[in-house]
N, C-alpha and C positions, 0 to 999 in steps of 0.2 A: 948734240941736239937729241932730244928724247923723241920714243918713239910711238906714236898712238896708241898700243898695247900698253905702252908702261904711263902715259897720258890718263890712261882709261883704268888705271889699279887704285885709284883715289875709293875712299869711303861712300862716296855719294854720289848721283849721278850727274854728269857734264852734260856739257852740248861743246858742237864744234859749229863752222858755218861754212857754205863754199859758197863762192864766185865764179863769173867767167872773163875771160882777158876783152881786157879796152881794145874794139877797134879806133880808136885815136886819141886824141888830148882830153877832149872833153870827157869822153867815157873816161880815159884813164884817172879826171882827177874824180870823177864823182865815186869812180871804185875807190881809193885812194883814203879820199873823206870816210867813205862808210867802212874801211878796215880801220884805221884811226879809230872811229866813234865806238868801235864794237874790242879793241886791241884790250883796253883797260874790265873786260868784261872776263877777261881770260879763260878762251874757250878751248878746249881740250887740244884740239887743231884746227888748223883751216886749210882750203882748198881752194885750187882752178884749174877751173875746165880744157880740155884739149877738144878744139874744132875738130869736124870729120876731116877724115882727107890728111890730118895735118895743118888746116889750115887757120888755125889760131898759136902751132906751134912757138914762133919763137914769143908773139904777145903772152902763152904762159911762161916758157922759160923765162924771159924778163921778169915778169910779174913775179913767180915764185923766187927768183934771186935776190931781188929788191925786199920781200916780205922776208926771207932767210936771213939778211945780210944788215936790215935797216928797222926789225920788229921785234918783239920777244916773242910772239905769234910761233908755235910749230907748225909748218906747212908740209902739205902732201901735196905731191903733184897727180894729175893723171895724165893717164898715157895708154895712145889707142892704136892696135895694130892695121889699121885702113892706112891703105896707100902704100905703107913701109916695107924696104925690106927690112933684114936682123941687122944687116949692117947701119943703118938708117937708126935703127930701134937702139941699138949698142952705143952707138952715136947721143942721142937723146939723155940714153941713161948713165951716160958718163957724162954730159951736162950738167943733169939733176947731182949727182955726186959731186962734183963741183965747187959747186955753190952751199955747199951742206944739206941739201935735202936728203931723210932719210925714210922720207916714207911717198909710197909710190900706190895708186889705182890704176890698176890695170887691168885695161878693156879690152873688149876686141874690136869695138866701136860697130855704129851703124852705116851703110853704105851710103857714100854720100850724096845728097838730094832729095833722097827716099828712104827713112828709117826700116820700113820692111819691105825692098828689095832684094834683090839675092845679094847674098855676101859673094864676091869675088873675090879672092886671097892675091897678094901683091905674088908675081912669081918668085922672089925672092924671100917673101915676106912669112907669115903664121898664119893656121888658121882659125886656132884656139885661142881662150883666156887661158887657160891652162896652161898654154906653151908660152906665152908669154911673162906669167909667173913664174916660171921656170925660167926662164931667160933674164928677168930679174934678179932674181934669187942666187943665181949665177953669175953673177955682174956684183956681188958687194956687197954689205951688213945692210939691208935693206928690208924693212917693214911694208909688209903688201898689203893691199885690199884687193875684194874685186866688188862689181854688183849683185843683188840679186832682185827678184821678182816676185815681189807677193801675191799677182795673180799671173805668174807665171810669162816666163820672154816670148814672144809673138807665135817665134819660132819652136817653140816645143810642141811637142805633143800633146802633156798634158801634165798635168802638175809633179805626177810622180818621174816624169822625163827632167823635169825641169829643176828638180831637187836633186837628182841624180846629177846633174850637169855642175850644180852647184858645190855641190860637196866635193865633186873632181877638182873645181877650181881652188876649194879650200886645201883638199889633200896632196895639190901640188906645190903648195907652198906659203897659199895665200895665210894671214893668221886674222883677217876681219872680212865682215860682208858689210855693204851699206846700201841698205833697199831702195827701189824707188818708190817712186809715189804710193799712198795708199790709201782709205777713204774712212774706214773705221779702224779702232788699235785693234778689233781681231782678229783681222785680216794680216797684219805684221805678225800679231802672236801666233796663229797658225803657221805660216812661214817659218818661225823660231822653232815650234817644236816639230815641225816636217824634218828641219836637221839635225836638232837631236834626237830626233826619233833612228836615225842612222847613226848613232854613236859617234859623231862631229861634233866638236863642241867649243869650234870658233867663235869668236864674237858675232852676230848681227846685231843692225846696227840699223834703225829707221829711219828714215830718210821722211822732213816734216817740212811743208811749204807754207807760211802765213797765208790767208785767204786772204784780201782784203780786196780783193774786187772781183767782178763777173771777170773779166779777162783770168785773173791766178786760178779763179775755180774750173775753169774751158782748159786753160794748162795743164792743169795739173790732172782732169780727167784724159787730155792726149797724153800723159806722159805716163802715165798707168797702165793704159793700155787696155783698163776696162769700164764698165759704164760705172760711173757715181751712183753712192746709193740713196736709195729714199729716201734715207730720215735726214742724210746733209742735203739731198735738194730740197726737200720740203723747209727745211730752215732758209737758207741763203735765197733760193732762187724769188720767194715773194719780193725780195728786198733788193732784186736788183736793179730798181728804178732811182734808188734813194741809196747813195754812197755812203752816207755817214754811219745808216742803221745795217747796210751791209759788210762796213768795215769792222765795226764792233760784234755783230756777231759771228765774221768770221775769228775776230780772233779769240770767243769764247770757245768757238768749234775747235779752233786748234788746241788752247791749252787745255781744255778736257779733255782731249786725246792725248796730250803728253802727260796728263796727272795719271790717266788708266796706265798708259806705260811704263811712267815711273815707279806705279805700284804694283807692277810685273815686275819691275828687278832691271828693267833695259837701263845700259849704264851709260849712252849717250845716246841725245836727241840733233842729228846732222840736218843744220836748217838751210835749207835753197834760199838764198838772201835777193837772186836778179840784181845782185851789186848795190841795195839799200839795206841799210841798216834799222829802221824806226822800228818795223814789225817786227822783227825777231828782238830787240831790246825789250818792247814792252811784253813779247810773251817770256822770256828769261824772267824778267824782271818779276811776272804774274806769279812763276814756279818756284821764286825763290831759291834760283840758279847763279846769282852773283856773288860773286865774292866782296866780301867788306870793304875794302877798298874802292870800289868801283864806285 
């Protein structure tokens, strides 16, 4: 099974998508459906999420087994150091080996309930991304990622703390980043060349949410972690009375921002799918991101 570094050496730029694991039947099949509908699109890799705590754990393992075992999909798992010890964590990642997964995200995760609470470190457990990348890396022929933050983790100081933090995770092993949320592409571009500006020069990797409602744009500015700017609220926010004019120009908003990225050189576009598929087809579809077959 290839490995997202070598996924991502293609001439032109991919996208991948991620998911998160079914709490039951029903969730499970509507995931199911939209990896299906998105399989034949062939996306560089795909992913699922790990609950805090653990506690979506074995619904990913399942999930990522099932996708290894039953897709031509390359999947990456992730994997978050809340709750665990190493032994716990060693446990997991000889799981993921397994099954043939060979490519892993690894987090340190947010504490659970409350995303910026204090992190409490398991007594047994880690308290870094960093030591956990190392603990992979250590465990197998294993392809890492970790996250990053274009306006920086809650928890920094300030941007040059938070770049600094990031390149540790890269220089321990990690070989990609995969941002979260962001508002304009350059605010991602500045992020890119904040680490190479450190002579790093890992992959990052943006991390792109379809808009298609007043809820994904409320989401997606909590998961940023800073305010949205004014030129996307002044577009969306008149039109959140009216679904249909809001859904289509969310997804102009979006693929504008992925043509400016793709004409920076960014060599995947990682779409947060919420386990549907429509929105991220039709903006693939907009970029001219499928392959023939499809």
């Amino acid at each position: 099974m290839k490995s997202v570094v070598e996924r991502l050496q293609g001439d032109g730029p991919a996208f991948s998508i991620e998911f998160f694991p079914p709490r039951d039947a029903a969730e499970e099949a509507v995931l199911w459906r939209s990896i299906r509908e998105l399989e034949p699109f062939d996306p560089a890799y795909m992913s699922i999420t790990y609950g805090a705590g653990g506690s979506s754990r074995d619904g990913t393992i399942r999930s990522i087994a099932r996708v290894a075992t039953e897709t031509t999909l390359v999947p990456m798992a992730h994997l978050t150091a809340v709750n665990h010890s190493v032994a716990e964590l060693r446990n997991v990642i000889g799981w993921y080996a397994a099954v043939g997964v060979r490519n892993i995200l690894a987090l340190r995760g947010d504490p659970p309930g409350d995303p910026y609470g204090d992190w409490v470190a398991h007594p047994e457990g880690l308290n870094y991304a960093e030591e956990l990348v190392e603990l992979v890396r250590s465990l197998g022929d294993f392809c890492v990622g970790v996250s990053a933050f274009p306006y920086g983790h809650p928890r920094s100081a300030n941007l040059e703390a938070d770049t600094e933090y990031l390149v540790r995770k890269l220089r321990a092993g990690a070989d990609f980043a995969i941002a979260q949320l962001f508002f304009e592409p350059e605010d991602f571009l500045r992020l890119r060349d904040r680490v190479a500006a450190t002579g790093c020069d890992a992959l990052v990797i943006p991390g792109i949410m379809p808009l298609t409602t007043p809820r994904t744009l409320h989401t997606t500015i909590k998961l940023s972690g800073a305010p949205a700017s004014p030129r996307l609220l002044e577009r969306l926010e008149p039109l959140s009375g009216d679904p249909a004019a809001f859904r289509a120009e969310g997804i102009d908003v979006v693929t504008e921002m992925c043509e400016r990225l793709i004409a920076e050189g960014v060599p995947d576009l990682h779409f947060y799918t919420f386990n549907r598929s429509k929105a991220t087809r039709e903006v693939i579809n907009r970029l001219g991101l499928v392959p023939a077959r499809a």
